[in-house]
TORKOL-4160 file (C-alpha; in steps of 0.2 Angstrom, whole numbers, padded with zeros to 4 digits, m for minus):
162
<pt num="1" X="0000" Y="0000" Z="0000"/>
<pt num="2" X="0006" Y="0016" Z="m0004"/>
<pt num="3" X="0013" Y="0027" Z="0009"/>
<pt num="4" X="0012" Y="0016" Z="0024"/>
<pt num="5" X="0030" Y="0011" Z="0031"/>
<pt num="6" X="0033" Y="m0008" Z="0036"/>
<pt num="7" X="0048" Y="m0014" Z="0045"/>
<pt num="8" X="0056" Y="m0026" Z="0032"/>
<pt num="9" X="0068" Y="m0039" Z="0035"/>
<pt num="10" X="0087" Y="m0030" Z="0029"/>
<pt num="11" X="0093" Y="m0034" Z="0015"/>
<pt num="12" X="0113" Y="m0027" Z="0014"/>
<pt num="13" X="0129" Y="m0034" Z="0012"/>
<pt num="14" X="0131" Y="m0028" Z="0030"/>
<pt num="15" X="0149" Y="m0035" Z="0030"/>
<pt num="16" X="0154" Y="m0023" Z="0017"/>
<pt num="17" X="0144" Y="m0009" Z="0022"/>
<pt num="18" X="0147" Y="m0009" Z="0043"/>
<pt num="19" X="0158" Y="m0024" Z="0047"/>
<pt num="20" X="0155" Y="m0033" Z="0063"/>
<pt num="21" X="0138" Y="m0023" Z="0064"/>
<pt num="22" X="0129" Y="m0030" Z="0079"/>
<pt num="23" X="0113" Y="m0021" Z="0075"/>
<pt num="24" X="0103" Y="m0019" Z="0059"/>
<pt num="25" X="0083" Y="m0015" Z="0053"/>
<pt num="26" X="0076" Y="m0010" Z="0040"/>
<pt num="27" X="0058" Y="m0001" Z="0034"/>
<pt num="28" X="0050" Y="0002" Z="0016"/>
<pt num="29" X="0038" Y="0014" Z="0010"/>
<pt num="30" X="0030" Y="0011" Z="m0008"/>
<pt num="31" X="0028" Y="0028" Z="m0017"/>
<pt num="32" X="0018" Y="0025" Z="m0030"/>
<pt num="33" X="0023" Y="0028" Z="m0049"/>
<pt num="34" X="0035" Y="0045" Z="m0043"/>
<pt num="35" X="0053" Y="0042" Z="m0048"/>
<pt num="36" X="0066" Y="0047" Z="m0033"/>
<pt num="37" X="0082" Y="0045" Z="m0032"/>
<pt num="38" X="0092" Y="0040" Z="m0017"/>
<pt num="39" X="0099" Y="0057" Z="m0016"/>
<pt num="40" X="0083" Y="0063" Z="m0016"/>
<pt num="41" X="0075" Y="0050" Z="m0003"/>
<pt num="42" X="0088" Y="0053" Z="0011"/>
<pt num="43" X="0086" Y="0074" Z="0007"/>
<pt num="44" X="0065" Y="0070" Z="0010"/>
<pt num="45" X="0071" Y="0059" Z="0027"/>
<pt num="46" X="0082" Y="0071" Z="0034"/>
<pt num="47" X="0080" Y="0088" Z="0030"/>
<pt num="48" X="0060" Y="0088" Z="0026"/>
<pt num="49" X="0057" Y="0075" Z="0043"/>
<pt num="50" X="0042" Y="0083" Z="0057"/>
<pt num="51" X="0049" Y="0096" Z="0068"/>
<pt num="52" X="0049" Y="0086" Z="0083"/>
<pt num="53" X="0062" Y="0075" Z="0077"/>
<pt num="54" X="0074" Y="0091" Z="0075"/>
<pt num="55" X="0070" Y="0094" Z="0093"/>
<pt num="56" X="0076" Y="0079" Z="0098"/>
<pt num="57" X="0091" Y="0081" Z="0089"/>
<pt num="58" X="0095" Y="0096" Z="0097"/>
<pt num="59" X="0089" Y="0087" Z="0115"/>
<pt num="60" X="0100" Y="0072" Z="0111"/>
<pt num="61" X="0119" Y="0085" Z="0107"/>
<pt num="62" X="0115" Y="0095" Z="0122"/>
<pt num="63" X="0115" Y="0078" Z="0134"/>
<pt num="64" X="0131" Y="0070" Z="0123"/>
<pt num="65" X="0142" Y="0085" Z="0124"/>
<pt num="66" X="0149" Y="0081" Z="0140"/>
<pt num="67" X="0154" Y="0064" Z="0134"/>
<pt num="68" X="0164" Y="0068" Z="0120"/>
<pt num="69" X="0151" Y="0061" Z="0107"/>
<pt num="70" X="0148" Y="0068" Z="0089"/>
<pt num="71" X="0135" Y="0080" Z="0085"/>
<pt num="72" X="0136" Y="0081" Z="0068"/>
<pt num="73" X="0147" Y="0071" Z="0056"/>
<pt num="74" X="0155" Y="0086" Z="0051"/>
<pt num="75" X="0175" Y="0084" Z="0048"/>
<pt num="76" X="0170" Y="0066" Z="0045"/>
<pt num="77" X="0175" Y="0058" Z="0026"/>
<pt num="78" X="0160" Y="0064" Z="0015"/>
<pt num="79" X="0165" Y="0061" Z="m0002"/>
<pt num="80" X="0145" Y="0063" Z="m0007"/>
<pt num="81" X="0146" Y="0081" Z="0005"/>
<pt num="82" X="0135" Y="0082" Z="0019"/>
<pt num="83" X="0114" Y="0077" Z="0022"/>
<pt num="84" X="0111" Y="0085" Z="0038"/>
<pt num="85" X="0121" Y="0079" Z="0049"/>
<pt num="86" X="0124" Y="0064" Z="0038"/>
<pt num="87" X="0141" Y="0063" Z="0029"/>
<pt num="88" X="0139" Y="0053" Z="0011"/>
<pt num="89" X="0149" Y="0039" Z="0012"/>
<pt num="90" X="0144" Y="0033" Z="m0008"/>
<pt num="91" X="0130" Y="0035" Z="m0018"/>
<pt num="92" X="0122" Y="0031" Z="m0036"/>
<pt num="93" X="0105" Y="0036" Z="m0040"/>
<pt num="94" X="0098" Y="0019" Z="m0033"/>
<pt num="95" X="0108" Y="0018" Z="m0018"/>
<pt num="96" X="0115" Y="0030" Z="m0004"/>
<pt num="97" X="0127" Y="0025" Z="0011"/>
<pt num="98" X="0130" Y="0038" Z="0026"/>
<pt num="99" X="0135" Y="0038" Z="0041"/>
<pt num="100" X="0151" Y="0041" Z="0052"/>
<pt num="101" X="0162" Y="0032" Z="0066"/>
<pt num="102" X="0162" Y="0041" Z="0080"/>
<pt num="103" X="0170" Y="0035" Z="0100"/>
<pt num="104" X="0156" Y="0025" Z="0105"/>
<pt num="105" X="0147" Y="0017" Z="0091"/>
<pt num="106" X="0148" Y="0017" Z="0072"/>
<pt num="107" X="0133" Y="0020" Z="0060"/>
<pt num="108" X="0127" Y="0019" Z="0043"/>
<pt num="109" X="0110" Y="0023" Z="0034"/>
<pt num="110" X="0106" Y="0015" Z="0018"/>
<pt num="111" X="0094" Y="0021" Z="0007"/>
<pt num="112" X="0090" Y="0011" Z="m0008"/>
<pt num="113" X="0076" Y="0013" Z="m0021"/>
<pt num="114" X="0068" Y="0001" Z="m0034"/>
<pt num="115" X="0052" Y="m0001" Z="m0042"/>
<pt num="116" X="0045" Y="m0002" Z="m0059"/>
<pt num="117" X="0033" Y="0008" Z="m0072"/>
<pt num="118" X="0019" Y="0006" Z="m0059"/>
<pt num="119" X="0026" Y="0007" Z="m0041"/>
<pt num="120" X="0045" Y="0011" Z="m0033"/>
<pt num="121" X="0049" Y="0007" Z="m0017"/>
<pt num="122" X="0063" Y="0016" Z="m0004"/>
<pt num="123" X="0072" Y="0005" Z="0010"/>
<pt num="124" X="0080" Y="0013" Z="0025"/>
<pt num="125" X="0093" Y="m0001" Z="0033"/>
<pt num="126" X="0102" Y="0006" Z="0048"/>
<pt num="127" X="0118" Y="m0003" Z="0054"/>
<pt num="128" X="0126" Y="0000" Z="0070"/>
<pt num="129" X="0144" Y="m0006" Z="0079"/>
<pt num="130" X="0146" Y="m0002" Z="0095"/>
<pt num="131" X="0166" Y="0000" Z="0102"/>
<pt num="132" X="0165" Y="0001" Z="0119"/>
<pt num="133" X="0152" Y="0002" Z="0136"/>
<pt num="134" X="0144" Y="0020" Z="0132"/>
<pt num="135" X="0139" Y="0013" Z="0114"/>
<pt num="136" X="0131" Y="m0002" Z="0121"/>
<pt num="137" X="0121" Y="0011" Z="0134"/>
<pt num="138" X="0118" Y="0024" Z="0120"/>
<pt num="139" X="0111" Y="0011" Z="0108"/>
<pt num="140" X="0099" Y="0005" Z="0122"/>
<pt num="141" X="0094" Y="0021" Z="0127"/>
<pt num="142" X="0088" Y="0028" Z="0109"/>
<pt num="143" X="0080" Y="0010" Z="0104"/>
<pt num="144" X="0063" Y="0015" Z="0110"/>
<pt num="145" X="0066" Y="0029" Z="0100"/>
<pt num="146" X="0072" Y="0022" Z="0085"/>
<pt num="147" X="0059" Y="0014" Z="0075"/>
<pt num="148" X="0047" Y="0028" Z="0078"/>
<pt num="149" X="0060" Y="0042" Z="0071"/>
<pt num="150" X="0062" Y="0031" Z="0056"/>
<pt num="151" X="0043" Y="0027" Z="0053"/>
<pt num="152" X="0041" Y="0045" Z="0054"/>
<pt num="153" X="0056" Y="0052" Z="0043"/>
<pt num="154" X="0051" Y="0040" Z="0030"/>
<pt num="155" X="0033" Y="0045" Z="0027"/>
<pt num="156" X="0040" Y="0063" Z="0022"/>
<pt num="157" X="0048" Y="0053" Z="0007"/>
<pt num="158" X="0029" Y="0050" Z="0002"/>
<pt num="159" X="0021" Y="0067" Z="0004"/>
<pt num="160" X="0030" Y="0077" Z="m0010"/>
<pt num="161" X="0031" Y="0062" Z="m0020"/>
<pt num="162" X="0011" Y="0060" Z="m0023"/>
């Protein structure tokens, strides 16, 4: 069905993309017959997402900065330049990889689109390594968190797509 997000079982060479990855999920959204790239997909997830997920951004750098942690990948590699706080890691027009290693855990976000004449579909994979005993704790803490953030930034992909 168009426009409704369904967790999805991942479907990433997580080896090649985060190795030893010790947490992975994916969701899809079908978008009808409008063409996106992957570009375009991440750009609609991150930068277009509801308000309340930039407050809890901001929330989530004001409680890390005491610990050292990342708020942005900024000075990370980006060959693709920055999304948000995302750098691009690699990209073609059907698939985007972002993400940075940070002290405590490293992350990647896939975004990969497919589809025919009649329907395309986007996929959001997340990946995450933890390094040490604050990743482990940081990864618990935002799980609650997680799926609800990435339900909701992938139905923005829809709405200026219909």
């Amino acid at each position: 069905m168009t426009g409704t997000v369904r967790e999805v079982t991942p479907n990433v060479d997580a080896d090649s993309v985060l190795a030893g990855a010790q947490f992975i999920d994916a969701f899809r959204v079908e978008i009808g017959a409008a063409r996106v790239s992957a570009r375009e997909a991440c750009t609609r997830m991150v930068l277009h997402g509801p308000r309340w997920i930039d407050a809890m951004i901001r929330l989530r750098n004001i409680l890390v900065t005491p610990f050292g942690l990342k708020t942005s990948g900024e000075g990370a590699y980006a060959p693709g330049g920055l999304i948000g706080l995302f750098p691009v890691l690699s990209e073609t027009p059907e698939r985007l990889v972002a993400g940075f290693n940070d002290s405590h855990l490293d992350f990647r976000l896939v975004v990969d689109v497919a589809g025919d004449a009649a329907t395309h579909q986007v996929t959001s994979t997340t990946l995450v390594r933890t390094n040490n005993l604050l990743g482990r704790t940081y990864l618990t803490l935002i799980m609650p968190f997680h799926k609800l953030v990435v339900r909701s930034m992938m139905g923005c992909i829809v709405k200026p797509a219909q």
